[in-house]
C-alpha positions in Angstrom: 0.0 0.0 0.0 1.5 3.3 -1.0 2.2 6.0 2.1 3.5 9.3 0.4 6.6 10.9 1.6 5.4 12.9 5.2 8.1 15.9 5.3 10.7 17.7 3.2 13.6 15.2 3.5 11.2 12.1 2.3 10.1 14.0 -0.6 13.9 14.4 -2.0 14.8 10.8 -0.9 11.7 9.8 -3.0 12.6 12.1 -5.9 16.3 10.7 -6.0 14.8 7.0 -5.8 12.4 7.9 -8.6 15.0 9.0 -10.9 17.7 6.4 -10.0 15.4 3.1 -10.2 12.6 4.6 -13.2 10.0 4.1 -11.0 7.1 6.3 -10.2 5.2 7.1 -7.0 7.8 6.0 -4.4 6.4 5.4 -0.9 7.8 5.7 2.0 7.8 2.1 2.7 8.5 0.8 -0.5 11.8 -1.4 -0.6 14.5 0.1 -2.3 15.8 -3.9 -3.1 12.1 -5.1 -4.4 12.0 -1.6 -6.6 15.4 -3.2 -8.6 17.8 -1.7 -6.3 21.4 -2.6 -6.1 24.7 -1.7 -5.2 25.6 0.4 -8.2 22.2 2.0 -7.6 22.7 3.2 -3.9 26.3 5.1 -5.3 24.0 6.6 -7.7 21.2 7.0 -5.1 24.4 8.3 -2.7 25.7 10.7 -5.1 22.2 12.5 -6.1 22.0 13.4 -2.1 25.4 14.6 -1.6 24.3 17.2 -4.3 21.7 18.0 -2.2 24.1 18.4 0.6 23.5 15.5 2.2 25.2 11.9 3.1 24.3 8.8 3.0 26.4 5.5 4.3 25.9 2.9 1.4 25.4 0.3 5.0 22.5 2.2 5.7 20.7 1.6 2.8 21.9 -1.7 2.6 20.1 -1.8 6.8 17.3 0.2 6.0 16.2 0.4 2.7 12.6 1.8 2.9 12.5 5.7 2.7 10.8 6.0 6.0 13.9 4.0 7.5 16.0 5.9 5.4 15.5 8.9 6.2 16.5 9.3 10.0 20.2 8.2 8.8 20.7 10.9 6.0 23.1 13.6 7.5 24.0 17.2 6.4 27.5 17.3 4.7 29.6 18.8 7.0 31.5 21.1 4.5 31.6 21.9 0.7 34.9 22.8 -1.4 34.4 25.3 -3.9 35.2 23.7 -7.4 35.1 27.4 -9.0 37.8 29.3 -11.6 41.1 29.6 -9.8 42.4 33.3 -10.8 45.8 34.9 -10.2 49.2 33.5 -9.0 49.1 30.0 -6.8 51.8 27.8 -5.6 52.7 24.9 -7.2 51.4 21.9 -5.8 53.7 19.4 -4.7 53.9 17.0 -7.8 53.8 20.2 -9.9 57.4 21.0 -8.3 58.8 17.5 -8.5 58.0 17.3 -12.5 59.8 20.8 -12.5 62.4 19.8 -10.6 63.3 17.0 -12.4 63.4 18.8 -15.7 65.7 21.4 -14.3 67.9 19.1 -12.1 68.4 16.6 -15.6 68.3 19.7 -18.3 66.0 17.0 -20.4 63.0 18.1 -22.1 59.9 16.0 -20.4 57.1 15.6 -22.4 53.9 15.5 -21.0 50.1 14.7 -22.3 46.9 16.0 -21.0 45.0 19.1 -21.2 46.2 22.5 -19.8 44.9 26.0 -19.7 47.7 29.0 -20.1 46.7 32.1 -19.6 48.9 35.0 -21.5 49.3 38.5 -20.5 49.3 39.7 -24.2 48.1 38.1 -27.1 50.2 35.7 -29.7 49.2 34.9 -33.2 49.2 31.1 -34.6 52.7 31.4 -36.2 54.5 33.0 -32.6 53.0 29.7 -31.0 54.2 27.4 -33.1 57.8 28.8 -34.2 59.3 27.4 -30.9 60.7 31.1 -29.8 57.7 32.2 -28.1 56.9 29.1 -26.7 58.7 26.0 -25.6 57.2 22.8 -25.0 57.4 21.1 -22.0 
């Protein structure tokens, strides 16, 4: 028998449960495992809260896997890192003096792969990037 989600925090769990698993109208008793529920489901499930700033132990679904159960385990995340545009000068981090290091200590050019954003104080044209005087890989 369905019982609809009684409060704020039931609602989202519900929400999040209805997205994960593709099922509609989520009660509060409903079994997360009977609803096609798993392991890779309850990261998901995990996940979808934290952006919500909240956390969930995978254990506790696994212990109590009906919303109404649920619910009373979910805890605020204690802190959020800003994942925004770093501007200006920063220190190196400490692998980012290492790999320097050992290209100045050796004199050897290292070659790297991967993606990297420079930032240049005035602009360069095609050809000044590419004729090696402007630039040097490394």
């Amino acid at each position: 028998m369905y019982e609809a989600p009684r409060n704020a925090l039931e609602e989202t769990l519900a929400n999040i449960w209805q997205g994960v698993l593709g099922v509609s109208a989520i009660g509060i008793t409903d079994n997360f495992f009977e609803l096609g529920g798993d392991s890779i489901k309850a990261i998901q499930i995990s996940a979808r809260l934290h952006a919500h700033h909240l956390k969930m132990e995978i254990k506790d679904l696994f212990q109590h896997p009906t919303i109404g159960k649920l619910s009373s385990c979910l805890r605020p995340v204690g802190r959020t890192i800003d994942q925004g545009l770093v501007e200006g000068e920063v220190e190196l981090t400490p692998i980012q003096r290492w790999f320097f290091e050992q290209t100045s200590r050796t004199g050897r050019t290292v070659k790297k792969t991967g993606s990297y954003a420079v930032v240049f104080e005035s602009e360069l044209t095609y050809a000044e990037l590419n004729d090696g005087e402007s630039l040097r890989e490394c």
